[in-house]
C-alpha positions in Angstrom: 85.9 131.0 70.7 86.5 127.5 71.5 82.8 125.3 71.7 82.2 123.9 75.5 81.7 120.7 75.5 78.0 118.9 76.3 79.0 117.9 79.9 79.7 122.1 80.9 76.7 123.0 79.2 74.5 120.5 81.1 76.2 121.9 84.5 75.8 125.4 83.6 72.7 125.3 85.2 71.6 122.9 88.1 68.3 122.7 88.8 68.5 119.9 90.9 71.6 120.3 92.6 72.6 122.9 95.8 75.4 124.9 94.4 78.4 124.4 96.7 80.9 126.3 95.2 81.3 129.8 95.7 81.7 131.4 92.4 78.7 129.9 91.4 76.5 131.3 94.2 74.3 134.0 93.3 73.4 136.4 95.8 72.0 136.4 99.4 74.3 138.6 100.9 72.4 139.6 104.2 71.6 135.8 104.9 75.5 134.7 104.7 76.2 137.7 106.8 73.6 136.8 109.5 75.2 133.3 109.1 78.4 134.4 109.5 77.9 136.4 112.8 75.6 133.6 114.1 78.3 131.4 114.0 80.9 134.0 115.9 78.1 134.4 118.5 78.5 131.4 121.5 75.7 129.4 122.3 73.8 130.7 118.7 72.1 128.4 116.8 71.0 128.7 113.1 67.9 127.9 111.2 67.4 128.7 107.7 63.7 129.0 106.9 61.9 129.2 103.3 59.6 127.7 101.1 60.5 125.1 98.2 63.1 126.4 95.6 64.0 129.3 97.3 67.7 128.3 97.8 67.8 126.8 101.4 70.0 123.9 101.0 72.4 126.4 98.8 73.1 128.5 101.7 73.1 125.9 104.1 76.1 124.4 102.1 77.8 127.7 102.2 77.6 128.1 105.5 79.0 124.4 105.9 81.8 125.5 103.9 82.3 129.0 106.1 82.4 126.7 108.9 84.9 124.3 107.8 87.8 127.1 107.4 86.6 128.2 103.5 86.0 132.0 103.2 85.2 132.2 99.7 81.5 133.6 99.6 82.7 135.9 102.3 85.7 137.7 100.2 83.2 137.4 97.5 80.0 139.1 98.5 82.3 141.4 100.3 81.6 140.6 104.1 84.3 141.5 106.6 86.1 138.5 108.1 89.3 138.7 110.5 89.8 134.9 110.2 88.3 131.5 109.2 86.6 128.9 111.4 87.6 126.0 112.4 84.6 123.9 113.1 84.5 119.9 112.3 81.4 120.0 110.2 78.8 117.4 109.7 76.2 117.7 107.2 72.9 114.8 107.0 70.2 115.9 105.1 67.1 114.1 106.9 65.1 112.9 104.0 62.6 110.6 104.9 64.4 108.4 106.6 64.7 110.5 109.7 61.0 110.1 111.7 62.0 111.7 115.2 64.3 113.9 117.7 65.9 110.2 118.6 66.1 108.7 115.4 67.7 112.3 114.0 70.5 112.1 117.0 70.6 108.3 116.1 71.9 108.8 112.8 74.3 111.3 113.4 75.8 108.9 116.0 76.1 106.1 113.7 76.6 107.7 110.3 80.6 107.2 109.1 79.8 110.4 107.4 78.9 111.9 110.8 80.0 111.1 114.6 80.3 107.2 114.0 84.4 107.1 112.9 85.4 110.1 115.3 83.6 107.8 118.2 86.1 105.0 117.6 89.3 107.1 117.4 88.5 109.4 120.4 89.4 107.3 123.8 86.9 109.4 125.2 84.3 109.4 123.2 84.4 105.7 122.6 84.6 105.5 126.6 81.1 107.3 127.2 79.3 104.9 124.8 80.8 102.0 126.3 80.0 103.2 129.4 76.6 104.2 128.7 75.6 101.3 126.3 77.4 98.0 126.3 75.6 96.7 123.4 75.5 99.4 121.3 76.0 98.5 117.6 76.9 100.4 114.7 77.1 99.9 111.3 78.9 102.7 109.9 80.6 100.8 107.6 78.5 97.9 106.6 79.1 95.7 109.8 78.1 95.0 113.3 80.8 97.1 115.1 80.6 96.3 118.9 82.6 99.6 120.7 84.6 96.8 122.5 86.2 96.4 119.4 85.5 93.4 117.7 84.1 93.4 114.6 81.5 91.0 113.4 80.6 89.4 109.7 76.8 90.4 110.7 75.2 93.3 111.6 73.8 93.0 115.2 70.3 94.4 116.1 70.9 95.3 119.4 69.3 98.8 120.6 71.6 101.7 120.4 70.8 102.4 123.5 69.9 100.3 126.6 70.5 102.4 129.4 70.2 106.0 129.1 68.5 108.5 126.7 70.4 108.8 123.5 70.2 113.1 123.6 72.3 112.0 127.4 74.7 109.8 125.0 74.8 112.3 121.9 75.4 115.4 124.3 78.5 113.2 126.3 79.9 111.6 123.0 79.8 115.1 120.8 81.4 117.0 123.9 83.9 114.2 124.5 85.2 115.0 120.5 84.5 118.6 121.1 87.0 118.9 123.9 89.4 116.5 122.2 90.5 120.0 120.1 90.1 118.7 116.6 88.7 121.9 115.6 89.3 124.7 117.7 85.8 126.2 117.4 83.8 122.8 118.0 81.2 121.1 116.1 78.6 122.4 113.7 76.3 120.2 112.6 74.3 121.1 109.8 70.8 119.5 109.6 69.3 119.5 105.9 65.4 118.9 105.1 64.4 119.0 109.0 61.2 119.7 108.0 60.8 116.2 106.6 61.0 115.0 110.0 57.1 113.9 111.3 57.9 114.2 114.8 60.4 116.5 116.1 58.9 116.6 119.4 62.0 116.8 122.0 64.4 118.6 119.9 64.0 122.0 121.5 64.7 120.5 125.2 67.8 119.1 123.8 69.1 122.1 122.2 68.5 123.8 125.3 70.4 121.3 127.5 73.1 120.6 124.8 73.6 124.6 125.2 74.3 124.5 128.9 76.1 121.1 128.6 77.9 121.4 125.6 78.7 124.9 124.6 81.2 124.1 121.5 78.2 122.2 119.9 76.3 124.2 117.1 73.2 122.9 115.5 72.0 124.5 111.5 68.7 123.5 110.9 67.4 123.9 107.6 63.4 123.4 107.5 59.9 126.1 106.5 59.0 128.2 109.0 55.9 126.8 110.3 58.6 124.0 111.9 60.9 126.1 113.4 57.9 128.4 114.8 56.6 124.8 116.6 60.1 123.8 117.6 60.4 127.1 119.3 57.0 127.3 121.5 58.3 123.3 122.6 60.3 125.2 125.2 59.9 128.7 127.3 63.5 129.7 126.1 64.0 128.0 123.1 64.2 131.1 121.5 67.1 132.4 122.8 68.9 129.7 121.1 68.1 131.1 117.6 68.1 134.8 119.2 69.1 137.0 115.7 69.8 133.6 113.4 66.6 132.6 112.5 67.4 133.3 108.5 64.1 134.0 106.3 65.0 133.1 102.8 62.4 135.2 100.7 62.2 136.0 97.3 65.1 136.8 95.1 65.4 140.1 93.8 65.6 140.1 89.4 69.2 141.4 90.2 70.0 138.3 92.2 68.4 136.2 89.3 70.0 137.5 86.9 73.3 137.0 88.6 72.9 132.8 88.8 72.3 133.6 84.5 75.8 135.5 84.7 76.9 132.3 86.3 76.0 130.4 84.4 77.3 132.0 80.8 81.1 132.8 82.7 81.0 129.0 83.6 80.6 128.3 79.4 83.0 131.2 78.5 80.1 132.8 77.1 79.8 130.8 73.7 76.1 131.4 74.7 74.4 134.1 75.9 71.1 135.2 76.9 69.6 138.4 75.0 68.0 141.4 77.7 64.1 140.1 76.4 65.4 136.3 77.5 66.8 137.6 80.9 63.5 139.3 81.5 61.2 136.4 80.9 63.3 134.3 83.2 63.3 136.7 85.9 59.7 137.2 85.5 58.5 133.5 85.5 60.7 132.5 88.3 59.3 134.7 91.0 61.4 134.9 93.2 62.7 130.9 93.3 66.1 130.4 91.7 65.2 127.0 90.8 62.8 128.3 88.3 66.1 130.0 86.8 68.1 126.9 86.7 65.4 124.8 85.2 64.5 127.0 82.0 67.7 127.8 82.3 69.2 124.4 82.0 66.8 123.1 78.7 66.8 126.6 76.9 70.8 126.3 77.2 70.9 122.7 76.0 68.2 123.6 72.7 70.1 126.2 72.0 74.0 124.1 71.9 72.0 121.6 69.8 70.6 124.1 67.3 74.1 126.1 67.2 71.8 129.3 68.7 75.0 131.7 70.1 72.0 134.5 71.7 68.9 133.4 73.5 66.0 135.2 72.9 62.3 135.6 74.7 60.6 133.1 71.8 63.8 130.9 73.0 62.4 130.5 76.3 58.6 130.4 75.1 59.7 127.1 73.2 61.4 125.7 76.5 58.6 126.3 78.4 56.2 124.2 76.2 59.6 121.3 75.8 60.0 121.6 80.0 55.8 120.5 80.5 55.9 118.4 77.4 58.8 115.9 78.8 57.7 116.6 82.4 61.0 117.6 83.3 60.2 118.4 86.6 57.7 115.3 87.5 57.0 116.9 90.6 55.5 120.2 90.0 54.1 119.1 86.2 52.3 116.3 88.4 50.9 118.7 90.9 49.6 121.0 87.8 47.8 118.3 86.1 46.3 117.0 89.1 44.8 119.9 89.7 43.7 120.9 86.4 42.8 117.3 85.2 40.1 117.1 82.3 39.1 120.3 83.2 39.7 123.7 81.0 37.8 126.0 83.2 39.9 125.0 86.3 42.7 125.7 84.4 41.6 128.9 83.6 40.7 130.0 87.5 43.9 128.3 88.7 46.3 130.8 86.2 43.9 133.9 86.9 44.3 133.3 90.7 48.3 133.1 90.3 47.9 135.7 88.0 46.4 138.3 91.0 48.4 137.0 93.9 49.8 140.0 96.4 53.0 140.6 97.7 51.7 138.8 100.7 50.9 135.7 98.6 47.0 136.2 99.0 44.7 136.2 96.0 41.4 138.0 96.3 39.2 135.9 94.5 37.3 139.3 92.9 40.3 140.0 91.0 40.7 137.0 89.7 36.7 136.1 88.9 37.1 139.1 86.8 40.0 137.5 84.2 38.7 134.4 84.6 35.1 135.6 83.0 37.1 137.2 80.2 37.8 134.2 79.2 34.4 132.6 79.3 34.3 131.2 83.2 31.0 132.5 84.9 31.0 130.2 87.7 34.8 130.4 89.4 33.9 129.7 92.6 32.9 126.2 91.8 36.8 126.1 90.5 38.1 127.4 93.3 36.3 125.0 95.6 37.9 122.2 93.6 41.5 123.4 93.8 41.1 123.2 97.3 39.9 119.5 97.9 42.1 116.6 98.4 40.9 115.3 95.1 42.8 117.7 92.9 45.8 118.0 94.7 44.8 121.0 97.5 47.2 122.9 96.0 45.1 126.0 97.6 44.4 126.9 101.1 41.5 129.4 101.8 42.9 131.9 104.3 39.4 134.2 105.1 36.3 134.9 103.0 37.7 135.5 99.4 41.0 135.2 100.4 43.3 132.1 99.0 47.0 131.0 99.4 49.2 128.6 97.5 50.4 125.9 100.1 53.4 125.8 97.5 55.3 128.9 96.5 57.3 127.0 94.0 54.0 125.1 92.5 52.6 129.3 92.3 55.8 130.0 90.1 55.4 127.3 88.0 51.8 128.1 87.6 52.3 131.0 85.8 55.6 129.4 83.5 53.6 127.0 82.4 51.8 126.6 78.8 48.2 126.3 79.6 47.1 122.7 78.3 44.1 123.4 77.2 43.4 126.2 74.4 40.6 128.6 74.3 38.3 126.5 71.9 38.7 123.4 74.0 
């Protein structure tokens, strides 16, 4: 068996990458299914709720992919299709640069990688934001562009728009492409990280009016629940718009896990393989969140090339564990786990018993977890637990009723119970 070479076996697993390709997408069966039909259905919208880790941005790339014309996951998870879509699809993930409904609308006006380009070749298109704007400017491509079309060696700072609302001149200019018949179906736009957005107010009362206005105009919104549940109560009949598409991404079953480890090993031709006790662990610390998979995943595969290991075993992933805190490979999560334990053993002890008890609701009843913690020599817990849920150590904790607690972070819960303690019993 021929050796894979270091750059397959560091893509075997990607722990902090969405997987767009098909074959590599574990899973999820009912939520591309509910995607697919949501996008057959007119005037549907989609939004694709879960918490960190949970594979949101995964599916919301598939669905992308579905819309452009690309059936793969389809014929492969074994949904019925009678034909592809023909959608032009636009993908923006919002980051943090994104504060609001207008600057969200703005950027997929200007963005060369959205609507900006399309404006310029569509008479039509290009008409409306003369018409509506004179000054606009936009730098799609590095310069001032002025829709008159004369380009300029600086970038202008004109407003984008002087005269009219811009969801008026984003409804006008996406129908104007729309009905120009570049895609048959329309346009799906496919909004990434939408809960990063600190103001969404508005965005409900455009959806509804793009609706009515501009029926060949789909909207995917990726965000946590919480969001969507606000977005929706902006407007009386905002819910209609996500009417049987509102796609809750919960745990992964250890079938579905195991499948992104299948994956993974068909992608290096099997030279190495994880052992049934290896496969278990993983599928046990991940909880649910494939990115717990692809991160022990990803540094158990890369120890094992280096140390010509061919089977990965349960003390294999024991020694990742202790190499993924150790480097801080994930300085997000490692940083949240430190703040909240800091100096202290006995926190750390109450914050692993209270992961330790957590229901299939994600509640903790403190009782439970007093118990372990006083096993292993904490009498006063609810000191500790007081702690975890103060600004001060990170408020990783939320207290739901009397003796009731929640991780705010279902990833952070996970990675919780993977994680080496720091401190040992004598300390």
């Amino acid at each position: 068996m021929e050796k894979p070479t270091l750059s397959k076996i560091e893509n075997a697993f990607l722990p902090a990458k969405e997987i767009t390709d098909a074959d590599r997408f574990a899973g999820r069966k009912n939520a591309v299914e509910d995607a697919f039909y949501a996008l057959i259905a007119d005037g549907s919208n989609i939004a694709i709720v879960g918490n960190r880790g949970i594979g949101k941005t995964s599916l919301a790339r598939q669905i992308a992919n579905i819309g452009a014309g690309d059936n793969s996951i389809l014929d492969k998870l074994g949904i019925t299709n009678d034909g592809v879509f023909d959608f032009l699809t636009i993908y923006l993930a919002c980051g943090n640069q994104v504060s609001s409904t207008e600057e969200l609308l703005e950027r997929l006006l200007t963005s060369s990688s959205c609507l900006a380009d399309w404006i310029y070749d569509i008479p039509n298109a290009k008409k409306v934001m003369i018409n509506y704007s004179p000054k606009f400017s936009a730098k799609p491509l590095g310069v001032g562009v002025e829709l008159g079309g004369s380009k300029t060696s600086e970038a202008t700072t004109s407003p984008i728009v002087s005269s009219h609302p811009i969801d008026v001149v984003f409804t006008n200019v996406a129908d104007a492409i729309a009905k120009e018949g570049i895609a048959d179906n329309g346009i799906l736009f496919v909004i990434d990280e939408f809960d990063q957005i600190p103001d969404p107010a508005g965005f409900a009362s455009f959806l509804k009016a793009l609706a009515t206005n501009s029926p060949n105009v789909k909207f995917c919104i990726v965000g946590v629940a919480k969001d969507i549940q606000m977005l929706m109560s902006e407007h009386e009949s905002s819910d209609r718009l996500f009417a049987g598409s509102i796609i809750s991404m919960e745990p992964m079953e250890k079938k579905e896990l195991e499948n992104i480890i299948d994956n993974a090993e068909k992608y290096i031709d099997h030279y190495i393989t994880f052992d049934r006790s290896a496969r278990d662990k993983i599928s046990q610390l991940a909880n649910g969140h494939p990115y717990m998979v692809h991160l022990i995943g990803k540094f158990s595969l890369r120890a094992a090339f280096h140390e010509n290991i061919l089977e990965i075993t349960e003390c294999e992933i024991d020694q990742t564990l202790a190499s993924i805190a150790e480097r801080k490979a994930d300085p997000i999560l490692e940083g949240k786990y430190r703040k909240a334990v800091a100096s202290s053993p006995q926190r750390e002890i109450v914050l692993k018993a209270l992961a330790k008890v957590q229901d299939e609701h994600s509640e903790m009843w403190t009782t439970n977890a007093y118990k372990i913690a006083l096993d292993q020599g904490v009498d006063n817990s609810s000191q500790y637990v007081g702690q975890l849920v103060a600004e001060e150590y990170g408020a990783e904790l939320e207290k739901l009723r009397e003796r009731y607690y929640r991780f705010k972070d279902s990833l952070f819960h996970a990675y919780v119970l993977a994680r080496p303690k720091m401190y040992d019993q004598e300390d």
